[in-house]
C-alpha positions in Angstrom: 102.9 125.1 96.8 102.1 121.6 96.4 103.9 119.3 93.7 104.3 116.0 93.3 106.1 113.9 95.9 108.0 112.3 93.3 109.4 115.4 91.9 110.9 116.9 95.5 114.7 116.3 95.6 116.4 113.7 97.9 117.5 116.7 99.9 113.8 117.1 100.7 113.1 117.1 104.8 110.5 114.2 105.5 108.0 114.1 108.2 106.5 110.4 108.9 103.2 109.9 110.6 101.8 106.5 111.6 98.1 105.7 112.1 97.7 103.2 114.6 95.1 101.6 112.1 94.8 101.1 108.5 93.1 104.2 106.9 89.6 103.7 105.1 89.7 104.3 101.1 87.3 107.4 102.1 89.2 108.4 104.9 92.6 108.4 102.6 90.6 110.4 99.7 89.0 113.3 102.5 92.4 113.4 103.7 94.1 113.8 100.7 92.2 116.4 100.1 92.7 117.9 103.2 96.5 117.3 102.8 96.3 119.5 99.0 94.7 122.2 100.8 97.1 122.5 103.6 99.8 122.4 101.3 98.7 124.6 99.2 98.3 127.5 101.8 101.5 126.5 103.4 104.2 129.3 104.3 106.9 130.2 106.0 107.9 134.0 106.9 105.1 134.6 103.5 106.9 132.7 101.8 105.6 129.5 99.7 106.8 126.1 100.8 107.5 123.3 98.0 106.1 120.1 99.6 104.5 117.2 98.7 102.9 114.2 99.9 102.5 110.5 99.9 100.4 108.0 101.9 101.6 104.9 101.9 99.9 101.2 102.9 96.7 103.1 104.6 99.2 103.9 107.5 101.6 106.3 107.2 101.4 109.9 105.9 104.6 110.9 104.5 105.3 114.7 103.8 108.1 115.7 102.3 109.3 119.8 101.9 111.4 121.1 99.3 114.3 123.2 101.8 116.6 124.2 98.7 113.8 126.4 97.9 112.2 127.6 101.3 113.4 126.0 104.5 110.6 125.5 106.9 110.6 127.8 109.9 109.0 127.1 113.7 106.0 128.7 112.7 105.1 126.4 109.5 106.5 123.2 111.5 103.9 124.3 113.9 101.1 124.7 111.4 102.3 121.5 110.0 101.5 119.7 113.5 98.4 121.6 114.2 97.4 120.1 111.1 98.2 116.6 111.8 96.9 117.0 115.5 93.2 118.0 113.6 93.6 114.9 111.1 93.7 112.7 114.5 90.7 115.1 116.1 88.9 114.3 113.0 89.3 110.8 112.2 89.5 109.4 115.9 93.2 108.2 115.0 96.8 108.6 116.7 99.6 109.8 114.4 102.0 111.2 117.0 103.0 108.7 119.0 106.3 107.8 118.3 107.0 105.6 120.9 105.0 102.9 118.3 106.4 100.1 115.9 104.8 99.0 112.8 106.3 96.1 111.1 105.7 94.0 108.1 104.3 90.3 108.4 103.6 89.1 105.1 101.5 92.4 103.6 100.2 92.7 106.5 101.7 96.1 108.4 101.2 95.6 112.6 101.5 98.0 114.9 102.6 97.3 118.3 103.6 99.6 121.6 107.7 99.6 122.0 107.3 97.7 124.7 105.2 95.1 123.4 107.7 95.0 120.0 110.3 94.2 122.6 108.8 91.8 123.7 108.2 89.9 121.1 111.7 90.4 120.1 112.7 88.5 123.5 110.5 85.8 122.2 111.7 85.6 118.9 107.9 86.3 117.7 110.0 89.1 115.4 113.5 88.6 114.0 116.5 90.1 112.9 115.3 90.2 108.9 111.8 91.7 110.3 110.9 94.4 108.4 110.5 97.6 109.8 110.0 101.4 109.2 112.2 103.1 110.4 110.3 106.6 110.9 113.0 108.6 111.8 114.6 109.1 108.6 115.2 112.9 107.7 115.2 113.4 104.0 113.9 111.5 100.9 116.9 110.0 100.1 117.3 108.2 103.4 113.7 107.8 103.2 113.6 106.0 99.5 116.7 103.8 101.4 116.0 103.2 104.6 112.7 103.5 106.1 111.5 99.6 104.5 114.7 98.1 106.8 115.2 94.5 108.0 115.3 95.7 112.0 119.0 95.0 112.2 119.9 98.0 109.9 117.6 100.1 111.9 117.0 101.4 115.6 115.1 98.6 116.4 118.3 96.0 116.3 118.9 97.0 120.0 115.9 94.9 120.9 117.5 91.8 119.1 119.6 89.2 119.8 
């Protein structure tokens, strides 16, 4: 059942997926509506899932799931990556990859390999007050807190000096 991201509680398990490139306006709209479908029809054991979605600075598609009401089982966890895995098919984009960084400069949001972001760390191209998301935050609380970090409140402080 899908319902307003805004509306889920802060209890509410997040999934974060970055696009290695900024998003088109039509690409956002055909997957939004792609993403209301999905969610719509999602289940778990028969069962409806509360979830909702947002997508945030043509990068990252954040989908958030209700668990007070219906906690999400392997099988819609599966469906929910077969889902994603088609939006990449579809729109010739990568939105697995975790072992990416994307980073503010100015509004500008980058997107660099780890290796690369550690690099630049070493030579001080990125800094301490760098701002960072933090992808691996697990509910919408955390998310609402800490996914916008400076990189020495997140995982990424162990490339700093």
């Amino acid at each position: 059942m899908l319902v307003d991201f805004s509306t889920l509680p802060e209890t509410s398990r997040i999934w974060i997926y970055q696009a290695n490139r900024s998003l088109t306006e039509n690409e956002i709209n055909d997957i939004q509506d792609k993403l209301d479908i999905f969610i719509e029809n999602w289940t778990a054991h028969g069962s409806d899932l509360q979830a909702g979605y947002q997508i945030k600075y043509k990068r990252f598609i954040v989908l958030g799931l209700n668990q007070n009401l219906n906690k999400a089982t392997g099988c819609s966890i599966d469906a929910s990556v077969h889902f994603i895995q088609q939006l990449e098919k579809e729109y010739n984009i990568d939105l697995m990859d975790k072992m990416n960084v994307s980073y503010k400069q100015g509004e500008f949001i980058a997107y660099k390999s780890l290796s690369d972001f550690r690099k630049m760390a070493k030579d001080k191209a990125v800094s301490k007050n760098t701002i960072v998301f933090n992808n691996l935050v697990a509910n919408k609380a955390e998310y609402l807190e800490n996914w916008e970090v400076p990189a020495k409140d997140s995982w990424h402080s162990r490339f700093l000096n």
